[in-house]
C-alpha positions in Angstrom: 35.5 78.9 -117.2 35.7 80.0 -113.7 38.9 79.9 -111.9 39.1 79.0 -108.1 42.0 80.4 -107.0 44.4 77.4 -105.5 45.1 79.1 -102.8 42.8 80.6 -99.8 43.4 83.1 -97.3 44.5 81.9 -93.9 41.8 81.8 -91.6 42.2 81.8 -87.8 41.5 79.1 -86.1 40.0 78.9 -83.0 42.3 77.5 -79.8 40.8 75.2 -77.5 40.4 76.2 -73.8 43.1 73.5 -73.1 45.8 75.9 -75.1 45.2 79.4 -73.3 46.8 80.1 -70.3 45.8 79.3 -66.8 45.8 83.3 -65.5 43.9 84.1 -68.8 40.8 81.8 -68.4 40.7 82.2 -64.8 39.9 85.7 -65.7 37.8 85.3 -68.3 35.7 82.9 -66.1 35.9 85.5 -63.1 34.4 88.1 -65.6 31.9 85.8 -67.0 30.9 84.9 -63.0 30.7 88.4 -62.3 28.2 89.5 -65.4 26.1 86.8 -64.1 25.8 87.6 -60.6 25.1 91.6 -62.0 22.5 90.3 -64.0 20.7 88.2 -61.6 20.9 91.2 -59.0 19.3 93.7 -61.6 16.6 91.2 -62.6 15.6 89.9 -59.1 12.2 90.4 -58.6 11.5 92.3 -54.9 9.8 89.7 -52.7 6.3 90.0 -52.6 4.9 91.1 -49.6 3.8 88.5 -46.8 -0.2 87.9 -45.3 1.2 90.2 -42.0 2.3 92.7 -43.9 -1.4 94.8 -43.6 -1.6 94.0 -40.1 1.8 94.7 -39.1 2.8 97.4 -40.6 0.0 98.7 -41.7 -1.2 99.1 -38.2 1.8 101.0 -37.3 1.5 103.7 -39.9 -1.6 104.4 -38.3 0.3 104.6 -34.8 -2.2 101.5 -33.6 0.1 100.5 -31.0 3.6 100.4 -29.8 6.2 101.2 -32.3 9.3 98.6 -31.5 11.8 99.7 -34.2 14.0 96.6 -33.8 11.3 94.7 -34.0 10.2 96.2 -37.3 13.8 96.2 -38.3 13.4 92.1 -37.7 10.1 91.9 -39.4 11.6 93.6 -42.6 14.3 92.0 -43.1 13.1 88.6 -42.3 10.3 89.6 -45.5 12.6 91.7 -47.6 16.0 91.3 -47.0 18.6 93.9 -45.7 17.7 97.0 -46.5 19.3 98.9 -49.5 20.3 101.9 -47.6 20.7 103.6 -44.4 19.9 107.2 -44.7 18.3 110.2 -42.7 18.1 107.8 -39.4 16.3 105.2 -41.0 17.1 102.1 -43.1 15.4 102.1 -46.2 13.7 98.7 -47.6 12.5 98.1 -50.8 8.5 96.1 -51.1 6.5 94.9 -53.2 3.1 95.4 -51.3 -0.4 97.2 -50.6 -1.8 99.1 -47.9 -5.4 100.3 -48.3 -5.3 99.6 -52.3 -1.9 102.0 -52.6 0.9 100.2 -53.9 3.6 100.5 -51.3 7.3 100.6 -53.1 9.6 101.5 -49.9 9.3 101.4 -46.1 12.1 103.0 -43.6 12.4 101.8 -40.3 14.4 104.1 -37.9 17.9 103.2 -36.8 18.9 104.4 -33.1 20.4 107.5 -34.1 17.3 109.3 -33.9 15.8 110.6 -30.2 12.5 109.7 -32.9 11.0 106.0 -33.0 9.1 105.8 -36.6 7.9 104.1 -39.6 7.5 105.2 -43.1 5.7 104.2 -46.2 5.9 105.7 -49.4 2.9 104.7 -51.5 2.6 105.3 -55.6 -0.8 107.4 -54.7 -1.4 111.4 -54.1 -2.3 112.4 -50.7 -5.6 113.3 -51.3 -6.4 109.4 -52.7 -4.5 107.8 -50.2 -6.1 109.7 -47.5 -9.5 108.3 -48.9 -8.2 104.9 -49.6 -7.0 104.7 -46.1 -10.2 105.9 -44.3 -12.3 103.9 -46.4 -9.9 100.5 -45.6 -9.6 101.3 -42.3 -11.9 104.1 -40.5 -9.2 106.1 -39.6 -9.5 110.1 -40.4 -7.2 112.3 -41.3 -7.7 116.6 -41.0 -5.3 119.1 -42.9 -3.4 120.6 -40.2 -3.2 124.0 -42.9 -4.5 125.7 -45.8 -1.6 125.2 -47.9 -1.2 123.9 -51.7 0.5 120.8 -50.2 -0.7 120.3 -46.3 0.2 117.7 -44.3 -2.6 115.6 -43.1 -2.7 114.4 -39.4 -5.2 111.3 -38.0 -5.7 111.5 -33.9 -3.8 108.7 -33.2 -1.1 110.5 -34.4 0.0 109.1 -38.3 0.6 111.6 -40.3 0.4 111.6 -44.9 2.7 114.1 -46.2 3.5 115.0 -49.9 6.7 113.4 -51.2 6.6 114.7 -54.5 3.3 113.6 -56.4 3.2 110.6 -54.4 2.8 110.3 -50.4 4.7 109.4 -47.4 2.7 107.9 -44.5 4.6 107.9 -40.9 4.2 107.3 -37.7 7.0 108.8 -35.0 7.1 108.9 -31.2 9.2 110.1 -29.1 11.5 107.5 -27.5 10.5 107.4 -23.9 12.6 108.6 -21.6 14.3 106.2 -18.6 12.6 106.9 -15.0 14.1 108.7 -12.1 17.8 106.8 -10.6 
């Protein structure tokens, strides 16, 4: 015959909310509020890139025109959000875009710390395929200004692909002009 034993262990049973204390929820729901927001942050997807993106800023890495750094600074951030850091006299923004077929992950507008007025694009290509991506897209050559392992490449307008590790960086940077005669 089998034997139940009359007695069970005490289990423990579970208090409702209603029964904790007031400081001790609050912080559990603080935590819980906090975890989330984390979460969301880490899993946002970057915001694609808009139809101007090409024209706009694509243009200016090939020093087509005025470079306005405010105004890319506006353009950005209206399309992106703030940027993620401000470093080296430039903010940093992070993209999800494409510039002659080269996936574009970052782009750094100058802040006015600089006596420089650029913008910056670091694509996911080498230089030597972004160099014929971007003359193929667009026309625009680009000569080795060396015979080094690693040279920088320079178009005559002025943009300029260097190596940033095995990927590229694509710039252009003027000089800020200078106010007249008093």
């Amino acid at each position: 015959m089998n034997r139940q034993p009359l007695l069970q262990p005490l289990q423990a049973v579970p208090q409702p909310a209603s029964a904790q204390r007031p400081a001790a929820r609050a912080r559990a729901g603080l935590r819980a509020l906090a975890v989330g927001a984390l979460l969301a942050l880490a899993t946002a997807p970057v915001q694609a890139a808009p139809s101007t993106f090409g024209p706009v800023i694509g243009s200016a890495l090939l020093c087509r025109g005025q470079l306005d750094n405010a105004y890319f600074y506006r353009y950005m951030t209206q399309y992106f959000g703030p940027s993620y850091k401000r470093e080296g006299g430039a903010y940093w923004f992070r993209t999800d875009a494409t510039l002659w077929g080269a996936q574009v992950k970052q782009v750094m507008v100058s802040d006015d710390s600089s006596e420089l007025t650029f913008i910056a694009a670091l694509t996911e290509s080498k230089p030597d395929e972004l160099e014929k991506a971007v003359r193929g897209a667009s026309g625009t050559a680009f000569r080795a200004l060396d015979a080094s392992r690693y040279p920088l490449r320079k178009s005559n307008p002025g943009s300029t692909i260097a190596y940033a590790n095995d990927k590229s960086k694509i710039y252009c940077a003027k000089f800020k002009p200078q106010p007249g005669p008093r």
